[in-house]
N, C-alpha and C positions, 0 to 999 in steps of 0.2 A: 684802521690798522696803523700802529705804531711802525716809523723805520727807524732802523738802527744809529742812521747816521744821518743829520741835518739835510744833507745835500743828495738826498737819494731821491727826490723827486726831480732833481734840477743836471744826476748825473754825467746823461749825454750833452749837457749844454756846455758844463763843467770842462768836458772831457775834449770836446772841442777846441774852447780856449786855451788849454793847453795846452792845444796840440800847434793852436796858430803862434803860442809864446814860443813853444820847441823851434817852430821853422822859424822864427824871427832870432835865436840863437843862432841856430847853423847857418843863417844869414852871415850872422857875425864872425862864424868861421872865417865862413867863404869870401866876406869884406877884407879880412885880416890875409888870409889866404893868397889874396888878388892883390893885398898890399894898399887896400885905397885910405885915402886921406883919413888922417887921424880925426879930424873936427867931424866927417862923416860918419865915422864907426861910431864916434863918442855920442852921435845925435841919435843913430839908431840902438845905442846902448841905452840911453833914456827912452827911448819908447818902449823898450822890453822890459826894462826895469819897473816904468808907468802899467805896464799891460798886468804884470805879476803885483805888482799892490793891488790895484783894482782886482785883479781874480782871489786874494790872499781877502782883500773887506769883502767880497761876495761870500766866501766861504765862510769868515768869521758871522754875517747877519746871518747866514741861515743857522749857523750853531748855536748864536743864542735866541732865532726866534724859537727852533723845534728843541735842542738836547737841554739846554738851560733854561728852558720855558717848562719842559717839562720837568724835570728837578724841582725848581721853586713849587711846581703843583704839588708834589708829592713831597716836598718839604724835607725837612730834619737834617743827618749829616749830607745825603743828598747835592742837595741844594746850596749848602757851604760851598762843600768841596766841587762844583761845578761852577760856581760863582767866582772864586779863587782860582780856576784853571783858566777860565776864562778874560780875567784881570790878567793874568800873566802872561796869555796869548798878545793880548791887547798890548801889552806894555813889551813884549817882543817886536812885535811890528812899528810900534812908536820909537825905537829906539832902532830900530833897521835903516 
């Protein structure tokens, strides 16, 4: 059975990581909050930052192993225009 959406088998894993990136913001709050040293927010701002690309290329290989994998199968406009959405995903994130 086909799903809808790349990342439907891998969802609660997904959902997780999210959820440790969310607390790792309101960390940030809470750093900011408490007033602590600039070079340590900025340190924990890069990890959060590192945690969301890594979740952001996790999401991007399953979309093109399952949604753009199947497009190219089934060929014709298709497959263009998932190939093209997919380029431009790609080239959002390299340019982030």
């Amino acid at each position: 059975m086909s799903h809808p959406v790349g990342y439907a088998d891998t969802k609660d894993r997904q959902l997780v990581r999210l959820r440790r990136i969310e607390g790792q913001v309101r960390g940030l709050a809470r750093m900011v909050e408490s007033e602590t040293y600039c070079i340590d927010v900025l340190t924990q701002v890069s990890a959060t930052t590192r945690a969301l690309e890594s979740f952001a290329l996790s999401l991007l290989d399953e979309h093109l192993s399952h949604c753009v994998t199947h497009a190219i199968e089934a060929g014709g406009e298709e497959a263009a225009a998932k190939l093209a959405e997919a380029s431009a995903a790609i080239a959002r994130l390299v340019r982030s």
